[in-house]
C-alpha positions as CSV (number, residue, x, y, z in Angstrom):
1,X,20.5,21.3,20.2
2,X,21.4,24.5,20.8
3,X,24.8,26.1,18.6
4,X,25.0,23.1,16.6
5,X,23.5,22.0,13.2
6,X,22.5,24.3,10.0
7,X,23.1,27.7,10.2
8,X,25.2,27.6,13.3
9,X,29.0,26.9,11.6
10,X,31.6,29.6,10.2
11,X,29.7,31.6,7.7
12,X,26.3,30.3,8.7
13,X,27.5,26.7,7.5
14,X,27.0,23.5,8.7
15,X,28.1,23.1,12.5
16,X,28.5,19.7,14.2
17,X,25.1,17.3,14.7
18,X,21.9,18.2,12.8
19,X,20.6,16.5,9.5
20,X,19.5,18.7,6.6
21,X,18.4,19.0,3.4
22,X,19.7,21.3,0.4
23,X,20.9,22.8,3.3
24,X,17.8,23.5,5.2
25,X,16.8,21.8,8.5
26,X,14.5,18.6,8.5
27,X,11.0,19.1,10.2
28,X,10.9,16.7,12.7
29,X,6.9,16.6,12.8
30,X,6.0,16.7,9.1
31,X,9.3,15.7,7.5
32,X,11.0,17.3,4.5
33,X,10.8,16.0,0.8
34,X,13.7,14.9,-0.6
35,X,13.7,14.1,-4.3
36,X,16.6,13.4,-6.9
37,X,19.3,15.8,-6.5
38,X,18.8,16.8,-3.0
39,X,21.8,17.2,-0.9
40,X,21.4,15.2,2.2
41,X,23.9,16.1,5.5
42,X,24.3,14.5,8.1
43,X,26.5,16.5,11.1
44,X,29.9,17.8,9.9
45,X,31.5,14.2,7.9
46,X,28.6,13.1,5.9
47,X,27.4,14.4,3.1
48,X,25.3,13.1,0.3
49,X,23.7,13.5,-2.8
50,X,20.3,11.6,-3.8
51,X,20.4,10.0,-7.8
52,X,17.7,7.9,-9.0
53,X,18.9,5.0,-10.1
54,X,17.9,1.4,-10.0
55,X,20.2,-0.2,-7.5
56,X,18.5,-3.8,-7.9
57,X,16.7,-5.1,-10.8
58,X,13.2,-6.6,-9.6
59,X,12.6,-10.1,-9.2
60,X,10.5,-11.9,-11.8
61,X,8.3,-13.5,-8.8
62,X,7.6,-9.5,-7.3
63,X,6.7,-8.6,-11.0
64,X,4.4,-11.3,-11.2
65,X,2.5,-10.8,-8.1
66,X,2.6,-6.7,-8.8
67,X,0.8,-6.9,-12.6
68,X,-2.1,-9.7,-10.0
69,X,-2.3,-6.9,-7.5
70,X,-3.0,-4.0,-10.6
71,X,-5.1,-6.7,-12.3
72,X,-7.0,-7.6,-9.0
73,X,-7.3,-3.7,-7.9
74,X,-9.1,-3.4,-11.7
75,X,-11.2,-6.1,-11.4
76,X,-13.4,-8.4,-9.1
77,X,-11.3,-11.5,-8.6
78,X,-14.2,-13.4,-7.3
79,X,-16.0,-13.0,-10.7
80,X,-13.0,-15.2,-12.2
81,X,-12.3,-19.0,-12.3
82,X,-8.4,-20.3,-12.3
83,X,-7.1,-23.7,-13.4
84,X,-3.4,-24.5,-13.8
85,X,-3.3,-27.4,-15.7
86,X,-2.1,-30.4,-13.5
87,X,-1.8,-33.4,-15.8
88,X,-1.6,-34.8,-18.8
89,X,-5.0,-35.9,-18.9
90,X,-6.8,-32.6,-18.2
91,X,-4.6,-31.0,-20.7
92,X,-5.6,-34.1,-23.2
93,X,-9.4,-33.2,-22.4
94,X,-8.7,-29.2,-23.5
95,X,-7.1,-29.5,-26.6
96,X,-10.1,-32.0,-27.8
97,X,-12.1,-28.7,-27.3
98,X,-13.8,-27.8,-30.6
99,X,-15.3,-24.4,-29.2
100,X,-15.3,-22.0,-26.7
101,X,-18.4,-23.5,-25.1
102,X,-16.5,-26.8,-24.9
103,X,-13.7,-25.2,-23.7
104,X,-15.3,-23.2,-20.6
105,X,-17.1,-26.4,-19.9
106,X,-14.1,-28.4,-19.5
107,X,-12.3,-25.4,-17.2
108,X,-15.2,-25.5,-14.7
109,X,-15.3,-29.2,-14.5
110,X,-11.4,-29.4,-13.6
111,X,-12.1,-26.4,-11.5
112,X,-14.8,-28.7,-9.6
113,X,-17.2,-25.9,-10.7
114,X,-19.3,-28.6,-13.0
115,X,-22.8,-26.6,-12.4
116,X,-21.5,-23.1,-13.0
117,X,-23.2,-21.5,-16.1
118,X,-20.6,-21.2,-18.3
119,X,-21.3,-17.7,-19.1
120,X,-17.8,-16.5,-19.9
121,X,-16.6,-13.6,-21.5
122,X,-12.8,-13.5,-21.4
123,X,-10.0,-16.0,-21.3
124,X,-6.6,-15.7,-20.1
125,X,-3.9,-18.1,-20.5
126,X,-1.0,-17.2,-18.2
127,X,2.2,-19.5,-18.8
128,X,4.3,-21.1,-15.9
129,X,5.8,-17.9,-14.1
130,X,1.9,-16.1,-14.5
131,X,3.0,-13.9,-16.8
132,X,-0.1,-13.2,-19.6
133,X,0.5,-15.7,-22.6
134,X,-2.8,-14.6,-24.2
135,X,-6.0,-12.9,-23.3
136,X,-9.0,-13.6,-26.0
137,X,-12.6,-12.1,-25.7
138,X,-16.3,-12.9,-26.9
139,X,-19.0,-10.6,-25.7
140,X,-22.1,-12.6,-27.2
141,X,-23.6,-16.0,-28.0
142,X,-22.3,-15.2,-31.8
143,X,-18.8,-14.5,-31.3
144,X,-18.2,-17.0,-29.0
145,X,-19.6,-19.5,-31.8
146,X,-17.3,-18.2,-34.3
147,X,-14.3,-18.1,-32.1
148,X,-11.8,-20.1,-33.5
149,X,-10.5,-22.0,-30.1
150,X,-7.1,-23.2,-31.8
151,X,-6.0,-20.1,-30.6
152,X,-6.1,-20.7,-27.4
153,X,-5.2,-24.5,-27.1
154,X,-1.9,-23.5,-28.7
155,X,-1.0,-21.6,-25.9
156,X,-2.9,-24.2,-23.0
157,X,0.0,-27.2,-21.3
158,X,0.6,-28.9,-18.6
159,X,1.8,-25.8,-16.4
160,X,-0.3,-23.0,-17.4
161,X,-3.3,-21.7,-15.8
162,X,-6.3,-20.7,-17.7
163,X,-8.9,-17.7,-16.0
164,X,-12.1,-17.8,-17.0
165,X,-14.5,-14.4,-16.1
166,X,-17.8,-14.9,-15.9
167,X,-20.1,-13.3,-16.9
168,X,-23.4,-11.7,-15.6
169,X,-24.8,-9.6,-18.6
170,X,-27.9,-10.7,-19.7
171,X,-27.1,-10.5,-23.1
172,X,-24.7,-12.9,-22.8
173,X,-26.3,-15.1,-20.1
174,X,-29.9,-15.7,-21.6
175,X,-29.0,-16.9,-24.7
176,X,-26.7,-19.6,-23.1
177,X,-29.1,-20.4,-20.4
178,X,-31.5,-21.4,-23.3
179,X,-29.0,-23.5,-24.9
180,X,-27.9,-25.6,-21.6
């Protein structure tokens, strides 16, 4: 409008109607940026300065489901295998694990997955709010047998979910394809 806004007061100041920012018009096609510290006006009564501060302290659920979307962005989530523990008796049969092999073996079967080669190369525990508990590797046949799986099964209840990745490097799977 016409003799009202920026530039268009006493002194080239701030006349009534308009929006600006550190006293500059907005673009009303492409928008102005406004970071911390900008002044923001809006007509003659309302005027306001940006700050950056946390107003509201995230939920725990929207952190949780922000670390699966970074995790999921990273990595193929078709290439892993979940299983939150539902009862007593499937967290009974994983803490009689004695190794990793066991241990993946047990996962798929409670995943309804019995006939998946259990090629895995990384476990996750995540506890009750999905949040990671412990995350434990074994890139060959060798360090998988020398894994000590207490490690894991300390961290495994009723409650927690356990990801399996599998694995499709050869180096990984021919060796347990000979042994099944």
């Amino acid at each position: 409008i016409e003799g009202q806004g920026v530039g268009w007061g006493s002194g080239a100041g701030h006349a009534g109607g308009g929006t600006s920012v550190d006293n500059e018009p907005i673009e009303l096609w492409c928008g102005t940026e406004i970071i911390p510290g900008s002044v923001l006006r809006f007509g003659i009564r309302e005027m306001w300065v940006l700050e950056k501060a946390v107003i509201f302290q995230k939920s725990q659920v929207g952190e949780v489901a922000v670390q699966r979307a970074h995790r999921n962005a990273k990595e193929d989530p078709g290439t892993y295998r979940e299983l939150k523990v539902p009862s007593t008796a499937c967290d009974h049969a994983l803490q009689h694990c004695k190794d990793w092999d066991s241990f993946v073996r047990v996962v798929l079967e409670w995943c309804g997955e019995p006939d998946e080669v259990p090629c895995v190369d990384v476990i996750e525990v995540l506890d009750e709010c999905g949040a990671r508990a412990g995350r434990y590797e074994a890139n060959s046949l060798e360090a998988q047998e020398a894994f000590n799986i207490r490690g894991i099964l300390k961290e495994v209840r009723m409650g927690t979910t356990v990801r399996l990745r599998l694995s499709a490097d050869p180096q990984l799977l021919a060796p347990i394809l000979r042994r099944s």
